[in-house]
C-alpha positions as CSV (number, residue, x, y, z in Angstrom):
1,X,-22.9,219.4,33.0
2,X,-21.7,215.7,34.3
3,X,-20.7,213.4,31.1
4,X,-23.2,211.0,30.0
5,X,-22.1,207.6,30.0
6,X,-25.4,205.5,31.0
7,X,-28.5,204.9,30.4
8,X,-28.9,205.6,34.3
9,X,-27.2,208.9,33.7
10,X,-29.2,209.9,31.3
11,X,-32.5,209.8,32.7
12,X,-31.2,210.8,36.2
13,X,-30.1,214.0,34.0
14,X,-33.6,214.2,32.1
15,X,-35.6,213.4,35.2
16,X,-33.8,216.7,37.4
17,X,-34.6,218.7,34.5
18,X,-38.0,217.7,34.3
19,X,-38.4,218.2,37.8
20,X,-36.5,222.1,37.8
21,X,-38.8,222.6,35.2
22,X,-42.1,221.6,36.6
23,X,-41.0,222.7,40.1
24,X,-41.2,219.0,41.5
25,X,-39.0,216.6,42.9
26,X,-37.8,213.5,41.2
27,X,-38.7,210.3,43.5
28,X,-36.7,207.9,44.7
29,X,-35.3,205.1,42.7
30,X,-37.2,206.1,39.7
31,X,-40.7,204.9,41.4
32,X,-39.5,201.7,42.0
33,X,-40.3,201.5,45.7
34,X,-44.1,200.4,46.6
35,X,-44.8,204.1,48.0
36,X,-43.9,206.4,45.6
37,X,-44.4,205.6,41.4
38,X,-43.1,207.7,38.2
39,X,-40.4,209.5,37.7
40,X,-41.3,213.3,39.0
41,X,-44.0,214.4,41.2
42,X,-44.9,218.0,40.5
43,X,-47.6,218.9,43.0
44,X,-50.9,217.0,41.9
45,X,-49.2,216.0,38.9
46,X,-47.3,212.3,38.3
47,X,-44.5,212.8,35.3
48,X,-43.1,209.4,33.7
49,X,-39.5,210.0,31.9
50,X,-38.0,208.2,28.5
51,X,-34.9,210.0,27.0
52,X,-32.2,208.7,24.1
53,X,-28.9,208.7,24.8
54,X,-28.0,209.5,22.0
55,X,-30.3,212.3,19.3
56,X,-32.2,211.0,17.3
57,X,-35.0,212.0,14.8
58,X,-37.6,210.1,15.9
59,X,-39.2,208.6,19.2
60,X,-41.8,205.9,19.3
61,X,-44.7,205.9,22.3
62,X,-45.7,202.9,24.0
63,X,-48.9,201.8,24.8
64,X,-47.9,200.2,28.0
65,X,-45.9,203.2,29.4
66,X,-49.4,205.4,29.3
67,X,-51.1,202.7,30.7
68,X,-48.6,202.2,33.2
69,X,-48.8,205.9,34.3
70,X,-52.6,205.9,34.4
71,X,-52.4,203.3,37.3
72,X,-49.9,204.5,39.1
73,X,-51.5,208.1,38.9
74,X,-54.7,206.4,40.2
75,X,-52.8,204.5,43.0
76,X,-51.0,207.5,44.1
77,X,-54.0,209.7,44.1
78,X,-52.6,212.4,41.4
79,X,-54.8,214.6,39.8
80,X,-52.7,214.4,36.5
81,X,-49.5,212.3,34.2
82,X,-47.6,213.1,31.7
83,X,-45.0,211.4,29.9
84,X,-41.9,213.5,29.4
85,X,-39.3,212.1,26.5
86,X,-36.2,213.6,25.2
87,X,-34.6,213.2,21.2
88,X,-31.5,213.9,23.0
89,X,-30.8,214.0,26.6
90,X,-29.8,217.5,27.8
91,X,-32.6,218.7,25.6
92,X,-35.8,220.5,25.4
93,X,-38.6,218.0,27.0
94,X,-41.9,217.4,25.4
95,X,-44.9,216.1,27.1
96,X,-47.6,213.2,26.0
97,X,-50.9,214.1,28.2
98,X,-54.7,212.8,27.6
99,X,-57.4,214.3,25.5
100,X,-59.1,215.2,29.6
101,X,-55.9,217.3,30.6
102,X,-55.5,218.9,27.0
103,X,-59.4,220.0,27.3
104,X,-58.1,221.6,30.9
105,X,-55.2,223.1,29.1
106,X,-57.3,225.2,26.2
107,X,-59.5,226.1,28.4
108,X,-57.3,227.6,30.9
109,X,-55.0,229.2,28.2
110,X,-58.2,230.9,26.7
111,X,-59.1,231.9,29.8
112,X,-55.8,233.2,30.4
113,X,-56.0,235.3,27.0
114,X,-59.4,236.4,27.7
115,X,-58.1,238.0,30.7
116,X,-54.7,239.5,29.0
């Protein structure tokens, strides 16, 4: 694993994970170009990345960043977003979705353990 010694490190680091694990592709420039917003696209699926560099105990959401997303979601055309942070870069991930995608999600994993 490469040493961490930015802040541009670190989320390049977090954002390839994020992207392994969601079988996406992290786009270029960290969405900065007009084209192509967010962090990760994962399919239908627009993924927006914070880490820490260093662990910490705690990780305050904004507002703005979910807000953000939303439009850029909208403007891209993406079924879905998700916000992706990190207490400590190299980490496990967790993921900040809306009350419409966590309906999708019970109802799919019921489905699932109807089925199973």
């Amino acid at each position: 694993m490469k040493e961490i010694v930015t802040t541009r490190d670190a989320s390049s680091q977090q954002e390839n994970a994020v992207a392994k694990a969601l079988g996406g592709k992290r786009t270029a420039n960290s969405g900065a170009t007009a084209f192509s917003k967010g962090d990760v696209v994962a399919g239908v699926v627009l993924v927006e990345c914070k880490t820490k560099m260093t662990e910490c105990s705690s990780f305050s959401i904004q507002k703005s960043w979910l807000d953000t997303l939303e439009e850029e979601r909208r403007g891209m055309g993406k079924r879905a977003a998700a916000l992706a942070f990190s207490f400590d870069v190299g980490k496990k991930n967790y993921y900040v979705i809306d009350e419409r995608q966590m309906k999708r999600l019970v109802e799919l994993l019921n489905e699932e353990a109807a089925v199973g």
